[in-house]
N, C-alpha and C positions, 0 to 999 in steps of 0.2 A: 200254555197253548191258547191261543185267538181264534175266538168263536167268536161270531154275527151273524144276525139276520139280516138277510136282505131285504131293503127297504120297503118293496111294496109286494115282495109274493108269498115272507113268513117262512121261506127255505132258510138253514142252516147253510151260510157257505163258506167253506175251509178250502184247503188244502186237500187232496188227495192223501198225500202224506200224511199229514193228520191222522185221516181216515182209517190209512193200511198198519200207520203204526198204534191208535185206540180204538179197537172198531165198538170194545165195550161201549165208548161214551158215543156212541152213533147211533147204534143197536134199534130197529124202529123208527128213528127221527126221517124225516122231509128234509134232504140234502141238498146241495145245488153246486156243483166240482165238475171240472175242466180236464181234458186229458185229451190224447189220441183214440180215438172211435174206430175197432174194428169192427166192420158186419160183414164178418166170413162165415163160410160152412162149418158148424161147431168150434166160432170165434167171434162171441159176438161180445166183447171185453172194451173197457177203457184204459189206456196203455197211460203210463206217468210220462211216461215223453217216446217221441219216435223210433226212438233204439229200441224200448220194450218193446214197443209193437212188431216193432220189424224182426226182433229176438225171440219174439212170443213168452216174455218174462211173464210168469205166472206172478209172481210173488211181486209183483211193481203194478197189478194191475186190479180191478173187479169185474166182476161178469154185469153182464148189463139185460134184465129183461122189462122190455117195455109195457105199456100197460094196453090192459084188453080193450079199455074204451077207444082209444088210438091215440096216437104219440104225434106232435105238432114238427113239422120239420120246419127250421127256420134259417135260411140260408141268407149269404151277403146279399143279394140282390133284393132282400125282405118281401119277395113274395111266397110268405108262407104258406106251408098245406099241413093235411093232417091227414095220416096215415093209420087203418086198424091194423093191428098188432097183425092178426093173420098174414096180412097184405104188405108188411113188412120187406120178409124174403118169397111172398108167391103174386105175381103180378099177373094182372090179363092186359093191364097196357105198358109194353116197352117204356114211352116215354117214365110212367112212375116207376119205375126202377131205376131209369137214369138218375130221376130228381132225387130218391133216396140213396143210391148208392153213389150218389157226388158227395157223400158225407163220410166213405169209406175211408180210412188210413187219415183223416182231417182230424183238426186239436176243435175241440167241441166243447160247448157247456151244456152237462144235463141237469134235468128237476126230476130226483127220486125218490123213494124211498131204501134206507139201507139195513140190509140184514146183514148180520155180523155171524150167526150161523153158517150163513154160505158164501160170504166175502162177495155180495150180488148188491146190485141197484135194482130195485124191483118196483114197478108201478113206473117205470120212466115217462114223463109225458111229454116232456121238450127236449128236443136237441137242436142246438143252437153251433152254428156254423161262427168261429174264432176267427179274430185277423192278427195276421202277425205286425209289431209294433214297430220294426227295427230287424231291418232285412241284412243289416252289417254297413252298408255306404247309407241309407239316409233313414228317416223316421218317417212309417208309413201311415200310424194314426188309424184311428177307428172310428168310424160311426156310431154314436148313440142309438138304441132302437128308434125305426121311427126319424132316423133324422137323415136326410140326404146329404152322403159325405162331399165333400167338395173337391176340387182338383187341384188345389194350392200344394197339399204336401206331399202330391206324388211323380212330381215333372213335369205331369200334362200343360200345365198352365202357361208352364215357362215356355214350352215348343210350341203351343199355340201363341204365344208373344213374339217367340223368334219368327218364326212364320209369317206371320202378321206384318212383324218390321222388314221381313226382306220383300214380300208383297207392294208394302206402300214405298221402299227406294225401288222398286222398279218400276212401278209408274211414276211413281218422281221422273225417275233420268228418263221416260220416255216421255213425258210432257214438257221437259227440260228441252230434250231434241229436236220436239215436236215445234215447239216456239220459235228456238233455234234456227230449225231450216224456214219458217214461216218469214222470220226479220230477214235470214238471208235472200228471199224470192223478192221483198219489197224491196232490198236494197239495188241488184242488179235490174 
């Protein structure tokens, strides 16, 4: 089995699988594992892939309870917040319920702690919003924290190119015409 820490935060990060199948060698540790993130009404679990979730597989999953200091949400657009535990599922503003439950039924990386007792993540502080790498037709690539992803390997670039080139042939051919009927006025 492949354990590592991560480089600068001192979590344990495995597999899930790992996890569900030794939770003995877990028991207690600062974890750092990836899954689908439900935060439903008495479903608030990390699913091993979106069929659990959507199966409500107990046995492919951990219950997740966040920590009371408040829990950092960090989504693709990396403007992060941090939410208290309470404030989690009870909002006074609409908008922070959006922001947290945009992370509903989404594949996530959380920082917690694991009890093996009760098959739980507990003390969670981060949830980190996942991108998919490889959608089936091309490679969609991820952002490093912190780093602004580019437009190169998701098409935008190419349509803004095509775009672009059918832009500059048509004022091509209309300065072409332009000239054109110009030489033709001088000649008659």
């Amino acid at each position: 089995m492949k354990k590592y820490t991560h480089h600068d935060s001192g979590f344990i990060t495995d597999s899930m699988i790992s996890i569900i199948a030794n939770p003995e060698q877990y028991d207690g540790k600062t974890v750092q594992v990836q899954g689908y993130l439900h935060l439903e009404y008495e479903d608030v679990s990390l699913y091993l892939s979106k069929d659990d979730a959507d199966f409500l597989c107990d046995e492919n999953a951990l219950g997740v309870n966040f920590s009371e200091d408040g829990v950092k949400f960090e989504p693709l657009s990396m403007c992060s917040y941090t939410v208290k535990k309470l404030d989690v599922f009870r909002f006074k503003n609409p908008i922070e319920r959006a922001q947290v439950m945009h992370f509903n039924g989404k594949r996530v990386l959380l920082n917690g702690t694991f009890d093996a007792g009760h098959n739980y993540l507990t003390q969670v502080t981060r949830v980190v919003e996942r991108n998919r790498w490889y959608d089936g037709e091309k490679c969609l690539g991820e952002a490093a924290p912190g780093v602004i992803q580019s437009n190169f390997g998701d098409g935008r670039f190419a349509q803004s190119v095509e775009l672009t080139i059918l832009i500059l042939a048509v004022v091509a051919i209309g300065l072409c015409s332009y000239i054109y009927l110009q030489q033709a006025k001088r000649k008659v």
